[in-house]
C-alpha positions as CSV (number, residue, x, y, z in Angstrom):
1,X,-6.9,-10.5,7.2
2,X,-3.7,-9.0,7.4
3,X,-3.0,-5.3,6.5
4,X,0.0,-3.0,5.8
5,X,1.1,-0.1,4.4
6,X,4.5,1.5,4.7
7,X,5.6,-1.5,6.4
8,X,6.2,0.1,9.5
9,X,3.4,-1.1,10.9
10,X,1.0,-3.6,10.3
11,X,-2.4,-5.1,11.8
12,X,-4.2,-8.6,11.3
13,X,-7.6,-8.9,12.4
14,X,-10.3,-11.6,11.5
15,X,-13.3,-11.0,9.3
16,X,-16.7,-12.9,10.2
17,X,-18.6,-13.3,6.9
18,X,-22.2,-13.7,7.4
19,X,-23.8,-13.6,4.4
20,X,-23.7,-16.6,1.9
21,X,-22.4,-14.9,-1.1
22,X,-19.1,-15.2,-0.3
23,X,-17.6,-15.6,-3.9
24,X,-19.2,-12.1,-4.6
25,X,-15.9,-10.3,-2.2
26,X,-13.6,-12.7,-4.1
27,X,-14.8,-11.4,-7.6
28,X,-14.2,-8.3,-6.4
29,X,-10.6,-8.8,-4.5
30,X,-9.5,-10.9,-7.5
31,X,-6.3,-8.9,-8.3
32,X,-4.7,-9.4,-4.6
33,X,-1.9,-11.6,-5.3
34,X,-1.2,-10.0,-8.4
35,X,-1.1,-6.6,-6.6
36,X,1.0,-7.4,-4.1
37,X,3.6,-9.6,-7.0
38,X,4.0,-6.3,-8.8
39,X,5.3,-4.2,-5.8
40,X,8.6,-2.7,-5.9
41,X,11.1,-3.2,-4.0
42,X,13.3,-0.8,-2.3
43,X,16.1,-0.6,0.3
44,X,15.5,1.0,3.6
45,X,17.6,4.2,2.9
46,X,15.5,4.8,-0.2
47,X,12.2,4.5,2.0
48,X,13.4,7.0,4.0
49,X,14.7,9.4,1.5
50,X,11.1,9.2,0.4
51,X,9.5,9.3,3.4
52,X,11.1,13.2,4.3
53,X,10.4,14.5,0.9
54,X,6.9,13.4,1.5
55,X,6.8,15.9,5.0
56,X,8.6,18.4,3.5
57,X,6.2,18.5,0.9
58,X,3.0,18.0,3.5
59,X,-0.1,20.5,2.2
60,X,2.7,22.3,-0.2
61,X,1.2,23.7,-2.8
62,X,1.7,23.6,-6.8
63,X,4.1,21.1,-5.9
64,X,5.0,19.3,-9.4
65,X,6.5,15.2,-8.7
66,X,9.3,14.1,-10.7
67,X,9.9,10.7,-11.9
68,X,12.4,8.6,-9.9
69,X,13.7,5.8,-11.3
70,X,14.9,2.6,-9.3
């Protein structure tokens, strides 16, 4: 398995699967590739831009977002 979520930092671990119904997870994780396809891409700068309004806005309150177009 391999995880990430800013991409700043990531892990990979391996998953032991013991029980027999393996096809039951897959069912349910059918929509991986598909998620990952549709992400957006964005250049470091934006990132970043996005990443300090985030903290600036860290447990603000009635805090309204506004659309940003890339």
């Amino acid at each position: 398995m391999f995880s990430y979520g800013s991409g700043c930092a990531a892990s990979i671990f391996t998953l032991k699967v013991i029980s027999n119904n393996y096809k039951l997870i897959r069912e349910r994780n059918f929509d991986t590739f598909d998620n990952l396809n549709n992400r957006i891409k964005i250049s470091p700068e934006n990132y970043e831009t996005f990443l300090l309004t985030k903290e600036k806005l860290f447990l603000s309150n009635n805090y309204v977002p506004k659309v940003v177009i890339l």
